[in-house]
N, C-alpha and C positions, 0 to 999 in steps of 0.2 A: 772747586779751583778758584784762585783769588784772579778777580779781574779787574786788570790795570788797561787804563785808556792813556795811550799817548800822541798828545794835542800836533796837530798839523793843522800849521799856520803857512805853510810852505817854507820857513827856513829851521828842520832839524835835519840831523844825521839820524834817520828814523833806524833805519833797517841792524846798524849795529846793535843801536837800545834794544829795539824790539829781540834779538839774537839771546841780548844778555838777560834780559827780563825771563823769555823763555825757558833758558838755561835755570832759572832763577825759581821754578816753575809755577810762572804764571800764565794767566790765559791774556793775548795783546791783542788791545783791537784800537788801531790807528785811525782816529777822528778828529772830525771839526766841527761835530754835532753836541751840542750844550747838551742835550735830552742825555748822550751817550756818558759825559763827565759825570753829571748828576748819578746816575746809576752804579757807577763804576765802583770799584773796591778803593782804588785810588790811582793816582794822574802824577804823567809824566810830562814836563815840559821840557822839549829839547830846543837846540836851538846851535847856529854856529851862523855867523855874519857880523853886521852892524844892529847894533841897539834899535836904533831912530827906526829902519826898515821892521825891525823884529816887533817892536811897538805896534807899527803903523799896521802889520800884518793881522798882530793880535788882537787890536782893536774890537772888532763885531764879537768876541768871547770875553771879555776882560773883566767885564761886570759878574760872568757868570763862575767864572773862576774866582776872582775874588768870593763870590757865596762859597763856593764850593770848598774850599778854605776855610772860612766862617763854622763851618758846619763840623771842621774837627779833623775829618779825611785827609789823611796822608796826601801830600804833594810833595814831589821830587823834581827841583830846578837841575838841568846842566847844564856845563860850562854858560852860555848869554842865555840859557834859562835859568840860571841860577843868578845870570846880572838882574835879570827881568823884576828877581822877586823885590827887588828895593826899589828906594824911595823915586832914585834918579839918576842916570848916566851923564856923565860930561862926552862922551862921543859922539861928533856928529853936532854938539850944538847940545843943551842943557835940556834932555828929554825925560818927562815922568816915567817912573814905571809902577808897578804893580803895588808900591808901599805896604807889600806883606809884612815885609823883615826891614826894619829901620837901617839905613845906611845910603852912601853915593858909592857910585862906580865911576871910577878915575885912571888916568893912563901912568902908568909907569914911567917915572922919571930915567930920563937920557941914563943916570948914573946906575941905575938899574944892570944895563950890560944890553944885549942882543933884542930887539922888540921887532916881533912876539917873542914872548916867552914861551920857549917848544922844549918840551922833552919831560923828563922823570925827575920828579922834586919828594924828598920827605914828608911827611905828613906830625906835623906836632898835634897830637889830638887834645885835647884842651875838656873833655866834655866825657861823661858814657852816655850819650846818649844813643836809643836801640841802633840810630846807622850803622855804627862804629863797633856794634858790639862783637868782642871774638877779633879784631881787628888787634895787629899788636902793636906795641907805638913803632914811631919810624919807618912805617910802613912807607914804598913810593907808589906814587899816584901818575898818571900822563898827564901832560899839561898842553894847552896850544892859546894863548890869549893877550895882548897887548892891555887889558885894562881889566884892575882888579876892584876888589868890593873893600871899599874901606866903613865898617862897622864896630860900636862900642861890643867890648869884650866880651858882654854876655849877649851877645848872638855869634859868636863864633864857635862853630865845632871844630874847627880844628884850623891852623896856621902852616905856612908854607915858608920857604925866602928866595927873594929873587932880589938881589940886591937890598931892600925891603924886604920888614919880616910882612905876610897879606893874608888875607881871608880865605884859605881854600874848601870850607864848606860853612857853611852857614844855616840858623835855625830861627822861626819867629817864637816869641815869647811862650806860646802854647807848647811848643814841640813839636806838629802836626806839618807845616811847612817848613822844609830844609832843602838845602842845594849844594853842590859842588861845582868849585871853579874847574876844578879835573871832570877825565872822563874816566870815569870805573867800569863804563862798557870797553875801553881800550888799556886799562890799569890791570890786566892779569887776574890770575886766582882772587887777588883780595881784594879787586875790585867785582867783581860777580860775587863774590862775599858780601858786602854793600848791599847789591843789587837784591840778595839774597834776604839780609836785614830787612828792609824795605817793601819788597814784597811778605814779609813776616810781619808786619808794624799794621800793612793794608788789611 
């Protein structure tokens, strides 16, 4: 059975991931021990708050995550785990983050409409890459986020629009590290589909 570790820094929505991964059928084992990353099939990092705290959390793993990265193993960012995997956020005051996937994470302009951005948006998928794969276009995805990933084109898997057309999943240059700004544990069938890819990629 493939075994996926997803990181508790203390700010994810663990238990829905863990739910969807299972479903997904993997084996979930929810840690903050590097030894347990390293070992694993591959690593989820969740997350839902402020950036600057989500950083400051992640901290004492950040070096080891990055290796574990380095090394090729599937990692799956969502939603502020998926801000996480870029260069740097403007929320909160101009905070580094993990510079897996080249790009800033920025707020949504007033003219955008409603902030947060809540609810079910299209998915323009831009890419085949395995996430996506069996995925049909236009699929929708949930959304819950005030600040989106703005990234050059070829790290984007796929685009959304919220007044602005934005980043709703994202890939580093290898392949091996990707994220969504959505959540596919609260996105229906084709998001467990996702889940599904991804635990198959591990």
């Amino acid at each position: 059975m493939t075994d996926i570790v997803i990181i508790d820094y203390g700010l994810g929505n663990l238990r829905s991931v863990t739910r969807g991964l299972e479903h997904a059928g993997a084996s979930v084992t929810i840690s903050s021990d590097p030894a347990a990353m390293h070992r694993a099939d591959g690593v989820v990092l969740p997350g839902v708050g402020a950036f600057q705290d989500a950083m400051h959390n992640l901290a004492p793993l950040k070096d080891d995550l990055i290796e574990v990265a380095g090394t090729g193993k599937p990692l799956l960012g969502i939603c502020l785990g998926m801000q996480m995997l870029l260069s740097r956020s403007e929320e909160g005051g101009l905070t580094d983050g993990l510079d897996l996937v080249p790009g800033e994470v920025v707020r949504f302009p007033k003219s955008a409409g409603k902030i947060p951005h809540m609810g079910w948006n299209s998915l323009d998928i831009k890419s085949d890459h395995q996430l996506f794969r069996n995925i049909p276009p236009n699929t929708y995805a949930y959304f819950v986020h005030s600040y989106y990933a703005d990234c050059a084109p070829e790290y984007v898997l796929a685009s959304s629009e919220y007044g602005i057309e934005f980043a709703a999943a994202v890939v580093n240059n290898e392949g091996n590290v990707m994220g969504t700004q959505f959540h596919p544990e609260k996105s229906g069938d084709l998001g467990l589909k996702m889940l599904e890819n991804f635990v198959g990629m591990c």
